[in-house]
C-alpha positions in Angstrom: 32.1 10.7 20.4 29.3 9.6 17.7 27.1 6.6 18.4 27.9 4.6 15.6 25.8 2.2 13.5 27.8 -0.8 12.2 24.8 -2.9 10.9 23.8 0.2 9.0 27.6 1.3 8.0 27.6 -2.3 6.6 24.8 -2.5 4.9 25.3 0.6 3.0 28.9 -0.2 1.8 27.6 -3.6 0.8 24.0 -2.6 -0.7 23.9 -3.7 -4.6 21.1 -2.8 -6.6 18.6 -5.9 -8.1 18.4 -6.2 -11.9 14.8 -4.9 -12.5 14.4 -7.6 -15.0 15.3 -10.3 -12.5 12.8 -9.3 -9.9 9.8 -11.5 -9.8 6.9 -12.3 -7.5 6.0 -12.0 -4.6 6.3 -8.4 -4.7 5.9 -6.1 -1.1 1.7 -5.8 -0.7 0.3 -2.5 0.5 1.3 -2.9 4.6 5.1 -4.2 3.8 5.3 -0.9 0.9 4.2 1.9 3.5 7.2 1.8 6.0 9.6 1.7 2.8 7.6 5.0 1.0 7.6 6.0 4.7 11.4 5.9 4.8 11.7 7.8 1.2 9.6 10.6 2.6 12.0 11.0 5.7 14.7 12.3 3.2 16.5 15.8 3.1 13.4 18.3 1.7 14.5 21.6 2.6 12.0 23.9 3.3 9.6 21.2 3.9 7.8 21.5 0.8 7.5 18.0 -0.2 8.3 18.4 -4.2 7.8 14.8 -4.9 5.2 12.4 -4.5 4.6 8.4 -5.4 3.0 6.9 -7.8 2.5 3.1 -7.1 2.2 0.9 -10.3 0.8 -2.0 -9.6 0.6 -5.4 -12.3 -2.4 -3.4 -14.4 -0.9 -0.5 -14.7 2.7 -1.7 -15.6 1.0 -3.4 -18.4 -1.1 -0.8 -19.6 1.9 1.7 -19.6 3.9 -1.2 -21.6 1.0 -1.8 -24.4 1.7 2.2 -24.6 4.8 2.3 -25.4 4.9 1.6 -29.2 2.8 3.6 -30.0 4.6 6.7 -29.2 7.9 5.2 -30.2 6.7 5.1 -33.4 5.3 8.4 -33.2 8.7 9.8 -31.7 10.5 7.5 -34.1 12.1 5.4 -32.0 14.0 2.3 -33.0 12.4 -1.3 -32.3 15.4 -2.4 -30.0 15.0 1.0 -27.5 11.4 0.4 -27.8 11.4 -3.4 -26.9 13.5 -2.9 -24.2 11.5 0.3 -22.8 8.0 -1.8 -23.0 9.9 -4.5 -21.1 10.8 -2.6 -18.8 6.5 -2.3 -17.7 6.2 -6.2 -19.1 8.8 -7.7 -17.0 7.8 -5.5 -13.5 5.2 -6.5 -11.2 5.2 -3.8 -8.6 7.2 -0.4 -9.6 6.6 3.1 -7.3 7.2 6.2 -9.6 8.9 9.2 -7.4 7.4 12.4 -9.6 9.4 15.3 -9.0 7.2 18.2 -8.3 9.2 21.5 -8.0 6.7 24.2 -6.6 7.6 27.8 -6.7 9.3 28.9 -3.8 11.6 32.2 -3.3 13.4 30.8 -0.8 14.5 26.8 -2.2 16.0 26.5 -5.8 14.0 24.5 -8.1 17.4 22.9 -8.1 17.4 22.1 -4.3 13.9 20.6 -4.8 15.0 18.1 -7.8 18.1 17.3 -5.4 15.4 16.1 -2.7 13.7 14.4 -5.3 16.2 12.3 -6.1 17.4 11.7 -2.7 13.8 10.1 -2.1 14.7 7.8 -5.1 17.6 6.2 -3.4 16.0 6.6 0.1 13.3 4.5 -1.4 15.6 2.0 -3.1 17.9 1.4 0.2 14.6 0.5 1.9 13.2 -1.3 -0.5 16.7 -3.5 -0.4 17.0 -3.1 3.6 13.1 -4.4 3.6 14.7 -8.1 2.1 13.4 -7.0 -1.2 15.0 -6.8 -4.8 14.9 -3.3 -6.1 16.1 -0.8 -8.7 16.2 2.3 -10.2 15.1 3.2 -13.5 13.8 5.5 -16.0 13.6 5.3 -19.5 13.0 7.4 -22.7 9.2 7.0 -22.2 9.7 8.8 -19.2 11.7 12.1 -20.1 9.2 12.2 -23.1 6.7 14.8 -21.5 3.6 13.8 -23.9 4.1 10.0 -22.5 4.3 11.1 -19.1 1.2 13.1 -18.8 -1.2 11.1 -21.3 -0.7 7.8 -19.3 0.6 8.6 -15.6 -1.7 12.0 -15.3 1.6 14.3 -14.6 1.2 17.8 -14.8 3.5 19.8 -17.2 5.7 21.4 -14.5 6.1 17.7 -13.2 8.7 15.3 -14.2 10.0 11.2 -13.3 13.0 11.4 -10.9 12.9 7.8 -11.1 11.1 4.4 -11.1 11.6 2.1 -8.5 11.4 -1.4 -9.6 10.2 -3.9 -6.7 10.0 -7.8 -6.6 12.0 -10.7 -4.9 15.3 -11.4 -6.4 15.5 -14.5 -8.3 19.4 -14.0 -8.8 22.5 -12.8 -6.8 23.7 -10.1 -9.2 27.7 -9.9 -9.4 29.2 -6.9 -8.1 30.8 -4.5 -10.2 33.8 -2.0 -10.3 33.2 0.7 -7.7 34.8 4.3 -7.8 38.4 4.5 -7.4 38.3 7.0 -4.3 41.9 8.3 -4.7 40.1 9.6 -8.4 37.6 11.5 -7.4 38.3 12.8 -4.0 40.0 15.5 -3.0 40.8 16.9 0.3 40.7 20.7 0.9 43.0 21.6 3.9 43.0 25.4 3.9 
């Protein structure tokens, strides 16, 4: 019979995601972030060929990626309410951790498998984050599927993409819950 994990069960039926834009200060320093990126790099990454990595945005460089942002909206021709709300997306954030998925060639482990992993470090690093005490969420953003943006202002190479950003802060509201999946819709069980 399985050991089980209650406290752990628990949390992760109860875990609820922070509203990026209602996560303020303080905001996990450098020794209260490593065990959470710790726990992100401890998820499924078959073939062990780590095709992700972190970048951590501090206040500067949230900012500086913000101030960026109309720019190549306008360039991309974007409307002023996607852009507003993509620039405050950096504005609002004080501490964010970009997961850059890094697919490497590999005959053995679909690039598939690899942006599978990467994701799976997003949510490994979000659960964390939240099992840490702190506020988090997961986010991306035109800015970031735009390929130009990504490697003129956060250095990505061109076979590299955003799985996601990681917003981190203190909550400084309860969010409500929300409708979850209706089980009986969407699973089925496959006897034979």
């Amino acid at each position: 019979m399985p050991a089980p994990n209650p406290a752990a069960l628990e949390f992760l039926l109860t875990r609820r995601s922070r509203p990026a834009k209602t996560l303020g200060l303080p905001v996990p320093d450098r020794a209260a972030l490593l065990p959470i990126l710790t726990a992100a790099a401890r998820s499924p990454d078959h073939g062990k060929l780590e095709p992700w990595r972190f970048l951590v945005l501090e206040r500067p460089a949230l900012l500086r990626l913000g101030a960026a942002v109309p720019a190549r909206a306008a360039e991309l021709g974007i409307d002023p309410e996607r852009t507003a709300k993509m620039r405050a997306q950096f504005d609002d954030s004080h501490l964010a951790v970009v997961v850059v998925a890094a697919p490497r060639p590999d005959p053995k482990i679909p690039e598939i498998e690899q942006i599978l992993s990467a994701g799976a470090v997003c949510l490994a690093l979000r659960n964390a984050a939240l099992a840490a005490g702190w506020g988090a969420n997961w986010l991306t953003g035109w800015a970031m599927h735009d390929a130009d943006f990504r490697q003129r202002h956060l250095g990505l190479a061109p076979s590299e993409f955003v799985a996601g950003i990681i917003h981190l802060g203190t909550e400084t509201t309860a969010p409500p819950d929300r409708p979850r999946p209706d089980l009986g819709r969407i699973v089925a069980w496959v006897e034979a």
